[in-house]
C-alpha positions in Angstrom: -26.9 49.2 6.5 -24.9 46.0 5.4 -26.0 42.6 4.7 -24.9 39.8 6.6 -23.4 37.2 4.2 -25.0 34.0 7.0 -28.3 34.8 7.3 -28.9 37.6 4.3 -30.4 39.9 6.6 -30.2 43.8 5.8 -28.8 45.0 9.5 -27.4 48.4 11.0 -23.4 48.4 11.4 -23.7 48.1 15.1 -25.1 44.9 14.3 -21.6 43.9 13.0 -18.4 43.6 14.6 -15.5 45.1 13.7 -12.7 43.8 11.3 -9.6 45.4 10.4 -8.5 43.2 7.4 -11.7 43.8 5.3 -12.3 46.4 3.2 -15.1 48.0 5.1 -14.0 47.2 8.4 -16.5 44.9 9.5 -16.8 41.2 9.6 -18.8 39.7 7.2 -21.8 37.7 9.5 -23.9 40.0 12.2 -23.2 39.2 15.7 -26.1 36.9 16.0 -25.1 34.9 13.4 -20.8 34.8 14.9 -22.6 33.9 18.1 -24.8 31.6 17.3 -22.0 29.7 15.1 -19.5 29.8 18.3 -22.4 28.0 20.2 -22.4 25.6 17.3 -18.7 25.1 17.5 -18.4 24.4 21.0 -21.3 21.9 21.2 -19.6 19.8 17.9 -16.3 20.1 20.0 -17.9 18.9 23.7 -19.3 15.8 21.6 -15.8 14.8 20.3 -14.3 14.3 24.2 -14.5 11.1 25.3 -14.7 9.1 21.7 -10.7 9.4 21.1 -9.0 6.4 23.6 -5.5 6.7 22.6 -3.0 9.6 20.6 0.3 9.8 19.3 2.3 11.8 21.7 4.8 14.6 19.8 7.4 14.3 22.2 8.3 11.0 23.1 6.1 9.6 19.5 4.5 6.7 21.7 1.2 5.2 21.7 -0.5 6.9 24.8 -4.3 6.6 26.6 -6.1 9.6 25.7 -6.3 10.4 29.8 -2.4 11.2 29.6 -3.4 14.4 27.5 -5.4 17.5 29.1 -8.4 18.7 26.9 -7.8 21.2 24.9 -11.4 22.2 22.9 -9.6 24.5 20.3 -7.4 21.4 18.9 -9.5 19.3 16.3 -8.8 15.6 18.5 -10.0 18.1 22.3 -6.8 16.8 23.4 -3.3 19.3 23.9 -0.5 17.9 22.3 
């Protein structure tokens, strides 16, 4: 049995995924909660695409419309670089 540190629950191991960097091998939150915080995430992302109208672009450094960029929901703007 382990605690997840999210929502303080006493769950089985199986309950946990797995994680080679900590000391006991398993993440910290339960599945639920890793889930239920990647739902989270993507929702906060999907509400950030369409507010941004223009970005810096890192090659040529101009001033471009944000529809010159593809979306990219992992980058904190939704746009590539």
């Amino acid at each position: 049995m382990k605690q997840c540190t999210k929502c303080l629950f006493e769950k089985s191991i199986n309950e946990f995924h797995n994680n080679n960097r900590s000391k006991s091998g398993l993440k910290t939150w339960c599945k639920e909660c890793c889930r239920q915080n990647e739902i989270n995430r993507r929702f906060r992302n999907a509400a950030k695409i369409g507010t941004i109208t223009s970005k810096v672009c890192n090659k040529c450094e101009k001033d471009l419309p944000a529809n010159e960029f593809d979306q990219q929901l992992g980058s904190p703007d939704t746009l590539s670089y």
